[in-house]
C-alpha positions in Angstrom: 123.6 211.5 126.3 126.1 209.0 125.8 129.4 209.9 124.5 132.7 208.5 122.3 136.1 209.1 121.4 136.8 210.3 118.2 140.3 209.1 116.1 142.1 211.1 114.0 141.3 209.8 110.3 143.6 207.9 108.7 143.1 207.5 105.0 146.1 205.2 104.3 145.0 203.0 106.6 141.4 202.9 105.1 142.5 202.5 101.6 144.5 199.6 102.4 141.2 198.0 104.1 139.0 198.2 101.1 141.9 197.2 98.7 142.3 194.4 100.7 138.1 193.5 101.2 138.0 193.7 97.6 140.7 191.4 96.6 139.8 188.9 99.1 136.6 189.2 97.4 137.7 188.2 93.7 137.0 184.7 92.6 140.2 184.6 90.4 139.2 182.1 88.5 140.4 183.7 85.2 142.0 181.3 82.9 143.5 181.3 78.9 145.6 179.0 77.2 149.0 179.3 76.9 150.9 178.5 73.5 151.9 175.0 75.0 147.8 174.1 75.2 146.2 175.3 72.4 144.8 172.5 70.0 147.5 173.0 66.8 149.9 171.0 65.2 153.4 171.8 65.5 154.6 171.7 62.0 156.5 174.1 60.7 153.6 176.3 58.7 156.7 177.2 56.0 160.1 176.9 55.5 163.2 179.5 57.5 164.3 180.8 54.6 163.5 181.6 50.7 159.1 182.8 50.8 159.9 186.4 51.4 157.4 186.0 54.5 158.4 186.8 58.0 160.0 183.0 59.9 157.4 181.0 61.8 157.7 178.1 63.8 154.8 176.7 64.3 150.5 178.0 64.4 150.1 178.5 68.2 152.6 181.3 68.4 151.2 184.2 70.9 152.0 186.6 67.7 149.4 184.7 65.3 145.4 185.0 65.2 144.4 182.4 67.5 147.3 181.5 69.3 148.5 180.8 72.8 148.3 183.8 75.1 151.9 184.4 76.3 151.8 184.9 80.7 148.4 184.0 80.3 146.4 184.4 83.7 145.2 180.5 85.7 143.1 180.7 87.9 144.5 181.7 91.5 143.7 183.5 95.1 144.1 186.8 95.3 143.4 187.4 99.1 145.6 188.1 102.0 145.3 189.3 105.3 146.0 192.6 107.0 147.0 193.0 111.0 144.6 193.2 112.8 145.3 196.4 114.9 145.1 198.2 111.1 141.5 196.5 110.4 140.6 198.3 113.6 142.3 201.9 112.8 140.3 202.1 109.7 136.7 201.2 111.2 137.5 203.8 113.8 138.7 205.8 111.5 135.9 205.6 109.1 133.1 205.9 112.3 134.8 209.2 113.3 135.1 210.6 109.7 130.6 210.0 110.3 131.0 211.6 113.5 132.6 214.6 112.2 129.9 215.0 109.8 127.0 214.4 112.1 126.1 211.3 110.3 126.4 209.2 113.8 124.0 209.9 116.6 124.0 207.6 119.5 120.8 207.0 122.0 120.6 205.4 125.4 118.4 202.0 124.2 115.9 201.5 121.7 113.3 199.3 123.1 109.7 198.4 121.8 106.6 197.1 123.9 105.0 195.5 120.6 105.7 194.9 117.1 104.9 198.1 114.9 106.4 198.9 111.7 104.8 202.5 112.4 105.8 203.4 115.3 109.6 202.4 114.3 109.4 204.4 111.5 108.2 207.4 113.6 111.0 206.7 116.1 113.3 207.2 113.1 111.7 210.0 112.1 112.0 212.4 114.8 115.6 211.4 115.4 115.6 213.1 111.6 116.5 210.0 110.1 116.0 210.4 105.9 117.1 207.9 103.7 119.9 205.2 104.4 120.4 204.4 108.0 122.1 201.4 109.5 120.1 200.7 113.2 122.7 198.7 115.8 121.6 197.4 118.4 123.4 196.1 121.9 121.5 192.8 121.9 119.2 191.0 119.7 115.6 192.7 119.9 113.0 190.6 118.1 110.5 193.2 118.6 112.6 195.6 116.8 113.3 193.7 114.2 110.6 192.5 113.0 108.9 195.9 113.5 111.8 197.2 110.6 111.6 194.0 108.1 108.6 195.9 106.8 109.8 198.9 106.0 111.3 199.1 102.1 114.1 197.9 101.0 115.2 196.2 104.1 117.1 193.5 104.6 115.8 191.2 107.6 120.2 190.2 108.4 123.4 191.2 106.8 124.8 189.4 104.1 127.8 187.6 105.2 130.1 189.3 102.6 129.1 191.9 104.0 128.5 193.5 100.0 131.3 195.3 98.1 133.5 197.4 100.5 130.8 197.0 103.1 128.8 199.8 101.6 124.7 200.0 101.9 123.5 199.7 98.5 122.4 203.3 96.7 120.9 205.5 98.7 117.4 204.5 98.3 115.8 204.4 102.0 115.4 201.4 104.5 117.2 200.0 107.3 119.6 197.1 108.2 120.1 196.1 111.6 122.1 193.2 113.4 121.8 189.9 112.4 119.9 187.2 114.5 121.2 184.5 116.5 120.5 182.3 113.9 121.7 184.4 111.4 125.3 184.3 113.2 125.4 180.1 113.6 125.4 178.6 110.9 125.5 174.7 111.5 128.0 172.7 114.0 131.3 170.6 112.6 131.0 167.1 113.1 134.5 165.7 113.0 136.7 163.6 114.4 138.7 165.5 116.3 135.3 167.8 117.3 133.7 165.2 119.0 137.0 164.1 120.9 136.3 167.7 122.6 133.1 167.1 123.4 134.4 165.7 126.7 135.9 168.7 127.6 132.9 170.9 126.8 134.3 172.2 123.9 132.1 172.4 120.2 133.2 173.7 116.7 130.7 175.7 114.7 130.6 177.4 111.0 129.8 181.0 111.7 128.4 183.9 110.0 131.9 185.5 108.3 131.4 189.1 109.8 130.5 188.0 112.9 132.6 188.8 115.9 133.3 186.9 118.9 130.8 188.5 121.3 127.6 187.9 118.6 128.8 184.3 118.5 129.2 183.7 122.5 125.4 185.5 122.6 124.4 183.8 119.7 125.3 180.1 121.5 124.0 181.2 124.8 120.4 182.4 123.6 120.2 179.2 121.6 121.5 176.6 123.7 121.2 178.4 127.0 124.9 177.7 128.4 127.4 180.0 129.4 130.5 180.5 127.2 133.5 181.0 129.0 135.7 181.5 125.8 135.7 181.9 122.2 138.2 181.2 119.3 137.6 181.6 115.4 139.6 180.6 112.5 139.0 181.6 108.7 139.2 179.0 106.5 140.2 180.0 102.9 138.4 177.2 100.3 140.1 174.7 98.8 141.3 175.1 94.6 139.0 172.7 92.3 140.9 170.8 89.8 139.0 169.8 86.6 142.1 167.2 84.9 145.7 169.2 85.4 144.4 172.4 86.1 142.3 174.3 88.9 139.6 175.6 87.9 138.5 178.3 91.1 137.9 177.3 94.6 135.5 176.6 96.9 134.0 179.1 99.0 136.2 180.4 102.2 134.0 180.2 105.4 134.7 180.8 109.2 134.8 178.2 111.9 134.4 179.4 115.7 135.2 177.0 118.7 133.1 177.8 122.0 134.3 176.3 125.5 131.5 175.8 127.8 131.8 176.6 131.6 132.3 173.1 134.0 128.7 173.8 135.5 126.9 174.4 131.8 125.1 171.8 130.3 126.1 169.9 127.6 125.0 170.9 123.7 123.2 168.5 121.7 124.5 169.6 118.8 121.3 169.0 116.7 118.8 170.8 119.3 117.6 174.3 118.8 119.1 174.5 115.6 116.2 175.7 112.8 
C-alpha cells in the first residue's frame, strides 16, 4: 500500500486561503450615488435662519430621504494574492486534516478494461465509499471517466472556479474526477508577439484556471503529440468596464500558460486537434 507524509494542521494558514478564494471571487461591482450625483437641484430648500426648522443646504444631503449616500461603495476588485509556499501549507494541511480522519485512502491504480458504470460503482463500493467522494486519477483515463459520468450527480470536469471555497456541493452522492485534456486547454492566443515565438517553438494558450502545470504539459502532449520541455503560466486579472465616467465591474480574470516545445518536436498548428 502506498504511503504519505502527513503535516501538522495549520488553521491560520487555511483560513487565510479561503478568505482569500472568496474575495478573489467577489465581482465587486457594487455601486450608489454619492451626494455629488444624485439628480437634485442645488437650491437652498429654505432659508439659514428664522423657520424654526433644522439648516439645510440643499435636497441631496446624505441626512435627507433620498439623498446621496455618503462613502458610498463603486465598483472595485477585491482580490489579491497570497505566496505561494502558504497556498501549499493549507492544501497539505487540509489533505492531512482528511487523513487523520480516515477520509483519504490511497490505492495503487485504478484501471478499467471497458466502459461500465457498474462495475465503477462496485469498485467504489467495496473500498466503502458512501456518499461524496472526489476520484483523482494520475493520468487521464477515458474509460474511467466515462464509466462515472453516469453515475448521479456527477459532473463530467471541474468547474474552473473551482465552486465556493472549493467545496463539493451538499453531500448528496456522486463523483468528480480530473478534468480532460480538453477540459484543461482552452483555446490558443493569437497575438502579435505569440506568433513572433512561433520560431522558437514557443505557443501561448488560455487554460483551465485550476489547472497546474503538469495537467497543461499532459494536456498539450496528448493533443498535439510533442514533447514540452517547459511550462510558464500567468493569471490575468480582467480589465474594469466603463459605462461614461464610471466602471461598472470587470471583465472576467482568466489564465494564460506558455509551452516551449523540445528542438526535435514538431511544430503546432495551432488550429489542429482542437474540438
Amino acid at each position: 500500500m502506498p504511503t504519505a507524509n502527513v503535516f501538522n494542521m495549520a488553521g491560520e494558514k487555511m483560513h487565510d486561503v479561503v478568505k482569500n478564494h472568496l474575495a478573489n471571487c467577489r465581482q465587486g461591482t457594487q455601486s450608489a450615488l454619492t451626494k455629488g450625483e444624485v439628480s437634485y437641484t442645488t437650491r437652498k430648500p429654505w432659508r439659514q435662519k428664522g423657520t424654526g426648522r433644522a439648516r439645510a443646504g440643499y435636497a441631496g444631503s446624505p441626512v435627507w430621504y433620498h439623498g446621496g449616500v455618503a462613502f458610498a461603495p463603486k465598483p472595485r476588485d477585491y482580490g489579491y494574492t497570497l505566496n505561494k509556499k502558504v497556498r501549499r501549507l493549507a492544501l497539505k494541511s487540509a489533505l492531512s486534516s482528511k487523513a487523520a480522519d480516515g477520509d483519504i485512502l490511497v490505492i495503487d491504480g485504478l484501471k478499467m478494461d471497458e466502459i461500465k458504470t457498474k462495475t465503477f460503482k462496485t469498485f467504489l463500493t467495496k473500498l466503502g465509499v458512501d456518499g461524496k467522494a472526489l476520484v483523482v486519477t494520475e493520468n487521464v483515463d477515458e474509460n474511467v471517466i466515462k464509466s462515472a459520468r453516469n453515475m448521479p450527480l456527477y459532473d463530467s470536469h471541474q468547474r474552473q472556479d473551482g465552486g465556493r471555497q472549493g467545496r463539493p456541493r451538499q453531500d448528496r452522492g456522486g463523483v468528480r474526477l480530473m478534468k480532460t485534456a480538453y477540459d484543461v486547454i482552452i483555446r490558443p492566443i493569437i497575438t502579435e508577439q505569440s506568433m513572433e515565438d512561433l520560431d522558437i517553438k514557443k505557443y501561448a494558450f488560455e487554460v483551465a484556471k485550476d489547472a497546474n502545470k503538469i495537467e497543461i504539459k499532459n494536456a498539450i502532449e496528448k493533443i498535439f503529440d510533442v514533447t514540452v520541455i517547459k511550462v510558464t503560466t500567468e493569471n490575468v486579472r480582467g480589465k474594469a468596464k466603463r459605462q461614461g465616467a464610471y466602471p461598472q465591474g470587470k471583465t472576467a480574470s482568466w489564465k494564460k500558460a506558455v509551452v516551449k516545445l523540445s528542438a526535435d518536436s514538431k511544430n503546432i498548428e495551432l488550429f489542429e486537434g482542437m474540438v
